[in-house]
ZAMARGU-4260 file (C-alpha; in steps of 0.2 Angstrom, whole numbers, plus 5000, padded with zeros to 4 digits):
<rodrens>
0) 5120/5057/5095 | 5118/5036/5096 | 5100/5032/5086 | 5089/5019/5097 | 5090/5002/5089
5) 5085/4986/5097 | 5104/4980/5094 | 5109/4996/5104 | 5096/4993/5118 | 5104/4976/5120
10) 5120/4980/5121 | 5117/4993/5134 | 5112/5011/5127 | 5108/5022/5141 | 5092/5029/5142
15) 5086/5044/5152 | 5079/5043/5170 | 5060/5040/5170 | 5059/5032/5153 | 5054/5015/5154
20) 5059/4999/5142 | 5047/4985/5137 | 5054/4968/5134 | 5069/4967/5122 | 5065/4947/5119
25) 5055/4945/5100 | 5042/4935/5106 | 5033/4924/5092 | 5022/4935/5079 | 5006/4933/5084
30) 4999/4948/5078 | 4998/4959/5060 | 4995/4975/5061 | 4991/4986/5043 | 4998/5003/5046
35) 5014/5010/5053 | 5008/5027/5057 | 5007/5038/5075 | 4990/5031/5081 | 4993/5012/5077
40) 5011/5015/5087 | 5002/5026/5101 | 4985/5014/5101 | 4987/4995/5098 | 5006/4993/5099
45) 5007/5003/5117 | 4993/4992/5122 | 5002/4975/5117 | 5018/4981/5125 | 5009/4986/5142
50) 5001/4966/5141 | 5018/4961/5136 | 5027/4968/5151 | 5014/4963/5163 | 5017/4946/5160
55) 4998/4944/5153 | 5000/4942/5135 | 5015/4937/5124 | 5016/4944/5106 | 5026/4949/5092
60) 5018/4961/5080 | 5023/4961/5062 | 5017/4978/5054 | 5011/4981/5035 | 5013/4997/5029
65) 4996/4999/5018 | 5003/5009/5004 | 5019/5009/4993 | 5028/5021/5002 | 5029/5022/5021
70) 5040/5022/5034 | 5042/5002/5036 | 5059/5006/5031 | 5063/5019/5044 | 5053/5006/5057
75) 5067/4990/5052 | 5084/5003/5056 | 5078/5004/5073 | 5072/4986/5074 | 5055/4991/5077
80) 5058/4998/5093 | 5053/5018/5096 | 5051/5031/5110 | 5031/5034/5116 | 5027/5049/5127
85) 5010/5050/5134 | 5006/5065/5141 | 4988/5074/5147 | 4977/5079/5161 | 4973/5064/5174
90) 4962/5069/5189 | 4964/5087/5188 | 4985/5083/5188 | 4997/5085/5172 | 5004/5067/5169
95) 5018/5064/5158 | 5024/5046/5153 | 5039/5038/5142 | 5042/5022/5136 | 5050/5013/5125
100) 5039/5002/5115 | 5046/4986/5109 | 5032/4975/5103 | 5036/4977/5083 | 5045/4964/5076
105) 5048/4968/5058 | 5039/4979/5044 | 5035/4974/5027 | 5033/4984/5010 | 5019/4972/5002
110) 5022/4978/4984 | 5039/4975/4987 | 5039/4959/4998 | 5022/4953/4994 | 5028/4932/4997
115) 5036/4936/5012 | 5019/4945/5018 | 5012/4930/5013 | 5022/4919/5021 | 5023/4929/5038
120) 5002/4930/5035 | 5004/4911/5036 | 5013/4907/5050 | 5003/4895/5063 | 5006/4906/5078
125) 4999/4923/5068 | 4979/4926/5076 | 4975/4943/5075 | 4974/4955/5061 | 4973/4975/5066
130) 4972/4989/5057 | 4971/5009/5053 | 4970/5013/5034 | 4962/5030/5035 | 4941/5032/5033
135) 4945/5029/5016 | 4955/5011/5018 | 4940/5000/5021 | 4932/5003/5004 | 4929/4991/4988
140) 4937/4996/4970 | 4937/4983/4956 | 4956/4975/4953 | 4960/4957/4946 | 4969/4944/4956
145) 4987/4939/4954 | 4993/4927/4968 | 5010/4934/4964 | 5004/4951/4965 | 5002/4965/4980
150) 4982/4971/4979 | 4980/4988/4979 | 4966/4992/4992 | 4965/4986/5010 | 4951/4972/5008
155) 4959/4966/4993 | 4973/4963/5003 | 4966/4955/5016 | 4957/4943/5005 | 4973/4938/4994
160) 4980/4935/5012 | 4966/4925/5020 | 4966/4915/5002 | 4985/4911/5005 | 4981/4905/5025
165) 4964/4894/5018 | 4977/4884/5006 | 4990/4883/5018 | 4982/4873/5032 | 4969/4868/5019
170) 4956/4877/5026 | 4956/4869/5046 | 4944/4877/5055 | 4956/4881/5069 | 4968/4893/5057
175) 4955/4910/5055 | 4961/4922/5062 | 4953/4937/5071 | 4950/4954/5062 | 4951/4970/5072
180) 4950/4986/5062 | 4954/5003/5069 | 4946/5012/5056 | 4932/5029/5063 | 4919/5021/5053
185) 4903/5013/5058 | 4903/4993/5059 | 4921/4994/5049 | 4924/4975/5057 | 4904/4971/5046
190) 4912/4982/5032 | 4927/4975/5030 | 4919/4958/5028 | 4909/4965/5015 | 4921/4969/5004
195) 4933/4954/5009 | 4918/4943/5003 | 4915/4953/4988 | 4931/4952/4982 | 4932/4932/4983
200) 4917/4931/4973 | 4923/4944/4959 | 4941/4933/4959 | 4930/4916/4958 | 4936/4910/4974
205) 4931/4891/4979 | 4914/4893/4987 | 4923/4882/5001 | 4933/4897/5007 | 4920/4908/5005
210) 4913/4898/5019 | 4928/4897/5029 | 4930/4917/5029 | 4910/4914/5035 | 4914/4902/5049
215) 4930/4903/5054 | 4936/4919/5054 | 4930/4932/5067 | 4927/4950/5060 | 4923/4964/5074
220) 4917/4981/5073 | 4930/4993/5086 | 4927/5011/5092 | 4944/5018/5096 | 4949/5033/5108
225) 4965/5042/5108 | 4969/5057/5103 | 4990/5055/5093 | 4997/5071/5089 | 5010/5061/5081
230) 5029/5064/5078 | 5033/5082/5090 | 5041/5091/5076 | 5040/5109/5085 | 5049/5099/5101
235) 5059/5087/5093 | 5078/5092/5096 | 5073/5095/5113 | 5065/5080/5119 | 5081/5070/5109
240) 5094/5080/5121 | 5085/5074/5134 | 5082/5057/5130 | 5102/5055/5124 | 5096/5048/5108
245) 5091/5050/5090 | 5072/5044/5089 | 5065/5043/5071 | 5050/5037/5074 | 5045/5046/5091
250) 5028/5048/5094 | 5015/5054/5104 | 4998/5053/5114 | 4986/5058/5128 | 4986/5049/5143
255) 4965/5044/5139 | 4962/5028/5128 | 4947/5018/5125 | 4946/5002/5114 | 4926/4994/5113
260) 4928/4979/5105 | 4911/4969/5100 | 4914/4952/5100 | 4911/4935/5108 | 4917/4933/5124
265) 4926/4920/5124 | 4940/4927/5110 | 4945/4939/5127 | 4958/4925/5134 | 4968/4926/5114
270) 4968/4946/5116 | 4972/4949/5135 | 4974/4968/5135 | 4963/4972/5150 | 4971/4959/5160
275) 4987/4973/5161 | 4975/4985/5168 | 4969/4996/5149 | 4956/5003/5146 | 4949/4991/5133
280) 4929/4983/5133 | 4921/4969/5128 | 4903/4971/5122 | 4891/4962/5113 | 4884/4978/5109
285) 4895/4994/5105 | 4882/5005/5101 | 4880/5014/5115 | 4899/5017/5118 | 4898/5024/5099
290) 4884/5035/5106 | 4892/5042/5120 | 4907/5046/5111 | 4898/5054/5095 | 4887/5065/5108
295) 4899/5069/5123 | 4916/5072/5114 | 4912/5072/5096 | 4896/5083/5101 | 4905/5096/5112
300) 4917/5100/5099 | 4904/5104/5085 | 4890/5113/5097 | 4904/5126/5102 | 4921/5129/5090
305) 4915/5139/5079 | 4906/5151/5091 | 4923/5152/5100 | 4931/5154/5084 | 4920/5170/5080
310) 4921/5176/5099 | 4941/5177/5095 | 4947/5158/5101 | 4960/5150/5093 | 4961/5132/5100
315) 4952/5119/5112 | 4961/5124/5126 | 4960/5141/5125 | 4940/5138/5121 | 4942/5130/5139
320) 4951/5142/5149 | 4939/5156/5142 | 4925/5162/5154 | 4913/5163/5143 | 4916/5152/5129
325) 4920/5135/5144 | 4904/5140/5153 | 4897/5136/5136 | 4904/5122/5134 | 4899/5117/5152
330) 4881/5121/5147 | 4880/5112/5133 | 4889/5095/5138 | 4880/5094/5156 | 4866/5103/5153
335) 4859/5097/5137 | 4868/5085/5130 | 4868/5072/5143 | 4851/5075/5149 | 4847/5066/5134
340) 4857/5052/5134 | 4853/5037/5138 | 4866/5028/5148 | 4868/5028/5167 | 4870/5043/5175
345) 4887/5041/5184 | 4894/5032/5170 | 4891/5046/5155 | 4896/5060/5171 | 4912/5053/5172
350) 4916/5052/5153 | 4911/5069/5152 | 4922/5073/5164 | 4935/5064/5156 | 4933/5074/5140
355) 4933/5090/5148 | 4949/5085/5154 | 4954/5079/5138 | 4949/5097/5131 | 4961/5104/5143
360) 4975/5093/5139 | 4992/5106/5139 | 5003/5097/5129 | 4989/5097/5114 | 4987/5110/5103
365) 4968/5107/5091 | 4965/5122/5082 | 4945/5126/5082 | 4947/5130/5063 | 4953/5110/5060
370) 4938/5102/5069 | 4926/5117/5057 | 4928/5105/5040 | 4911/5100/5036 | 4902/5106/5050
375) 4884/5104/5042 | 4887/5084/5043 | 4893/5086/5060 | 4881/5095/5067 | 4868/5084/5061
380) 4877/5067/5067 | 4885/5075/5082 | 4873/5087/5087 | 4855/5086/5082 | 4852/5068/5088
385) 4856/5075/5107 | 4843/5093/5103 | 4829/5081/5095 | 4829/5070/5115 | 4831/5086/5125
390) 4818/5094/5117 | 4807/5078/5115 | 4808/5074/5135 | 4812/5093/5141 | 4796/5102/5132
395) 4809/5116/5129 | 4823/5120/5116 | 4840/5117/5122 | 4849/5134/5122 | 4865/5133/5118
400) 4862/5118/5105 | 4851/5129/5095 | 4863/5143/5099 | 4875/5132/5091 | 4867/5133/5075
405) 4867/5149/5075 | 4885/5150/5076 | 4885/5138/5061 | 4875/5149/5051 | 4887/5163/5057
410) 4902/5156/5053 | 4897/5150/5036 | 4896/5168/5029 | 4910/5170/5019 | 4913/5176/4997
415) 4919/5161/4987 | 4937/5160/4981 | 4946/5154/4968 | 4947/5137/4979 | 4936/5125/4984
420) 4929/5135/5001 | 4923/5151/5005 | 4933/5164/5013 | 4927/5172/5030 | 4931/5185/5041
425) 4937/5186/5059 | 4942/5204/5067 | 4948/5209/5049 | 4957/5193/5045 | 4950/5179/5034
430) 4947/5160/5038 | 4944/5146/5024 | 4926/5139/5028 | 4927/5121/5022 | 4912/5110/5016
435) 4902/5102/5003 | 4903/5112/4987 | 4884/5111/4988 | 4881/5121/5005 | 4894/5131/5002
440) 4887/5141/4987 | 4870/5140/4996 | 4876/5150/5010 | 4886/5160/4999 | 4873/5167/4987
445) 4860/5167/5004 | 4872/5176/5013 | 4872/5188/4999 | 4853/5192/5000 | 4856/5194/5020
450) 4867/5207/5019 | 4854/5218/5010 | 4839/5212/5018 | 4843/5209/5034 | 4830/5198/5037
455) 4838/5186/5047 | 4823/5177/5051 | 4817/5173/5033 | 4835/5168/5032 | 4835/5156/5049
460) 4818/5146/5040 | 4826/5146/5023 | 4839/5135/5032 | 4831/5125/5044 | 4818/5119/5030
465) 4835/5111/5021 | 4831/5093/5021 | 4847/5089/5012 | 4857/5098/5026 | 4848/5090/5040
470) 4840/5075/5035 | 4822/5084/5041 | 4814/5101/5040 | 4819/5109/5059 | 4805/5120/5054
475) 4792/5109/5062 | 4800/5112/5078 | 4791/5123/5090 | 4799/5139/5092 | 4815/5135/5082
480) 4813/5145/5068 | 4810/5161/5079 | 4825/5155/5090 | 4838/5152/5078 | 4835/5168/5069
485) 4836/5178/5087 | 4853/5171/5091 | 4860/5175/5071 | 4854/5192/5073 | 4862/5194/5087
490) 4878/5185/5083 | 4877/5199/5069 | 4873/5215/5078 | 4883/5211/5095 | 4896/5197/5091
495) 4898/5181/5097 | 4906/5182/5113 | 4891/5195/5120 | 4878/5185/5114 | 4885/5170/5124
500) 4884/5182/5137 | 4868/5186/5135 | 4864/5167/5134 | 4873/5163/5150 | 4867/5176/5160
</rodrens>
């Protein structure tokens, strides 16, 4: 079977009905992008080929693979070009999309082609930096600075690099560049500045391009949606029979994505993606974007996996298609959650919406027990902030919220094992329970005591009180404690799934 190349799409490789071919011309490199993996590929490069076909935008991406080993090498045999299938739930209908995505120029390993990283960070037409280094990327660790020499974190990086453009065009106001990280933390664009600045401080950079990073180069925070499964390993030889051709770097989406880019206004004309039609906004403030995400999507999984999980479910979808546990879900998300959110009411409607189709997404399989890791910071981000508005402006506990942390606290029962978690039990089975070492042997040994006692509400208080859980004491919440402990004794006695049951009605 022929591999995809560019060379072979160029000299006429045939490609399989319905899968569409971006433009084969290497249009000037406008854009570097740190990271080669699935969601970069099936985010920001899809997005630059969708405004390159349209006619809207015309840029080359150069990629950066952030660490010394990658897959920049597996990248250049195919000449940057790779097979994209999007495929979800749009409008109640299952939509399937493939493309081949043509945007990437050429990769680079910086530790192992550090000057020509530099020299392609150099070039006049290069404007935009993007990136996704992991959570962990955007962070600050003390290294010295050799001009001949590949830093080893992200910001370090991008400092040697911005260093290298200041001397080339001796520090013209008109050569900064734009700075868009992809990276799921808060203000990452603010972060990442930070650290940038820190760095040329500890190096004893001139003070003058200190004030050039200040002044001339734009820095914005991002919030990015899309769900990548990545590579579809379990699928692979199939999809390749079909296709006709060998695809190393195949990769895959859902069909929903949202890019909120907080910025001036007037850098929209340099990064024309939502003049091809995506889904990508321009805010002067992103918080309330981050908001809704964190509460709708982020919220929906954490108030109601691991009560599916207990109740017998093994995945988002099949939470969904249950009847009890997507009537929970339902409840929760429409009910309670976006009562108490602030934004206008047809806008958050329809991104719930959007998520619930998203949760039902066929071609995606998220197992609950993956989104359980460190459910006690989830629950207080996620989950919490929604509870305290509802029950601020409603008078009233939110029921299935505060169900919700009952199911925590249900979930968490588990004996500790020779790893780093506690082992649980489902229907005789075990399952790893995943946290802070701190909670965990604090449900551990309470659990313990529990399963003497019995007193479940002695239990529920001892909890709620945990400010270092919760960032409060829940106990000075009217009714919690009593309600809480009702819905863990009942989880205990009955199960999951028929207290839910109960709860519905």
């Amino acid at each position: 079977m022929a591999q995809i190349t560019r060379q072979a799409l160029t000299d006429g490789l045939k490609v399989a009905n319905g899968v569409s071919v971006g433009k084969l011309q290497c249009f000037d490199e406008k854009i570097m992008q740190f990271g080669e993996g699935n969601f970069l590929r099936a985010f920001v490069d899809w997005m630059v080929d969708e405004a390159n076909t349209a006619g809207v935008f015309g840029a080359g991406v150069a990629v950066v693979q952030p660490i010394d080993r990658g897959m920049v090498p597996m990248l250049n045999e195919q000449g940057g070009v790779y097979t994209l299938f999007l495929r979800g739930m749009q409008n109640g209908e299952v939509v399937q999309k493939r493309q081949i995505v043509t945007c990437i120029t050429r990769g680079f390993n910086p530790y192992e082609q550090w000057k020509e990283t530099i020299a392609c960070a150099c070039q006049p037409s290069m404007r935009i930096f993007v990136s996704n280094t992991t959570e962990a990327g955007i962070t600050h660790s003390p290294e010295s600075y050799d001009e001949n020499k590949c830093p080893n974190t992200f910001p370090a990086k991008v400092t040697a690099l911005l260093y290298a453009r200041y001397k080339t065009f001796s520090g013209a106001a008109d050569k900064g560049l734009i700075l868009i990280p992809c990276e799921l933390i808060d203000r990452n664009g603010d972060n990442l500045k930070k650290y940038v600045l820190q760095y040329a401080a500890e190096w004893n950079l001139p003070g003058e391009f200190a004030a050039w990073v200040e002044n001339a180069n734009y820095f914005l925070n991002t919030l990015v949606d899309r769900i990548v499964p990545g590579y579809p390993r379990e699928e692979v030889e199939s999809i390749q029979k079909e296709l006709g051709y060998e695809d190393k770097q195949l990769d895959t989406g859902e069909i929903f994505h949202l890019w909120v880019i907080e910025g001036p206004e007037k850098l929209k004309d340099e990064f024309p993606l939502h003049k091809a039609g995506l889904n990508v906004v321009w805010t002067d403030d992103m918080a309330p974007y981050r908001t809704q995400k964190v509460r709708v999507l982020n919220g929906a999984h954490t108030s109601n996996v691991l009560a599916s999980f207990l109740g017998g479910v093994d995945t988002v979808g099949e939470m969904m298609e249950d009847k009890d546990f997507g009537r929970l879900v339902q409840k929760a998300v429409f009910d309670e959650i976006l009562p108490a959110l602030k934004m206008e009411a047809a806008a958050k409607k329809a991104y719930a919406e959007s998520v619930m189709e998203r949760f039902r997404n066929p071609f995606i399989r998220h197992e609950l027990l993956s989104i359980s890791l460190n459910s006690v910071s989830k629950w207080k981000v996620r989950v919490l902030p929604s509870f305290l508005d509802y029950q601020k402006e409603q008078g009233k506990l939110p029921q299935a919220l505060t169900f919700s942390l009952a199911a925590l606290i249900s979930f968490y029962k588990g004996k500790k094992t020779d790893k780093s978690e506690l082992a649980g039990e489902r229907d005789g089975a075990a399952y790893p329970i995943r946290d802070d070492a701190e909670h965990l042997d604090y449900f551990s040994s309470m659990w313990e005591k529990v399963a003497e006692s019995k007193d479940y509400a002695g239990f529920a208080c001892d909890v709620l009180k945990k400010e270092n859980m919760w960032a409060m004491d829940l106990t000075t919440i009217p009714g919690m404690c009593e309600a809480v402990a009702g819905y863990l004794q009942q989880i205990q006695e009955k199960g999951s799934r028929a207290t839910v049951q109960a709860l519905l009605g």
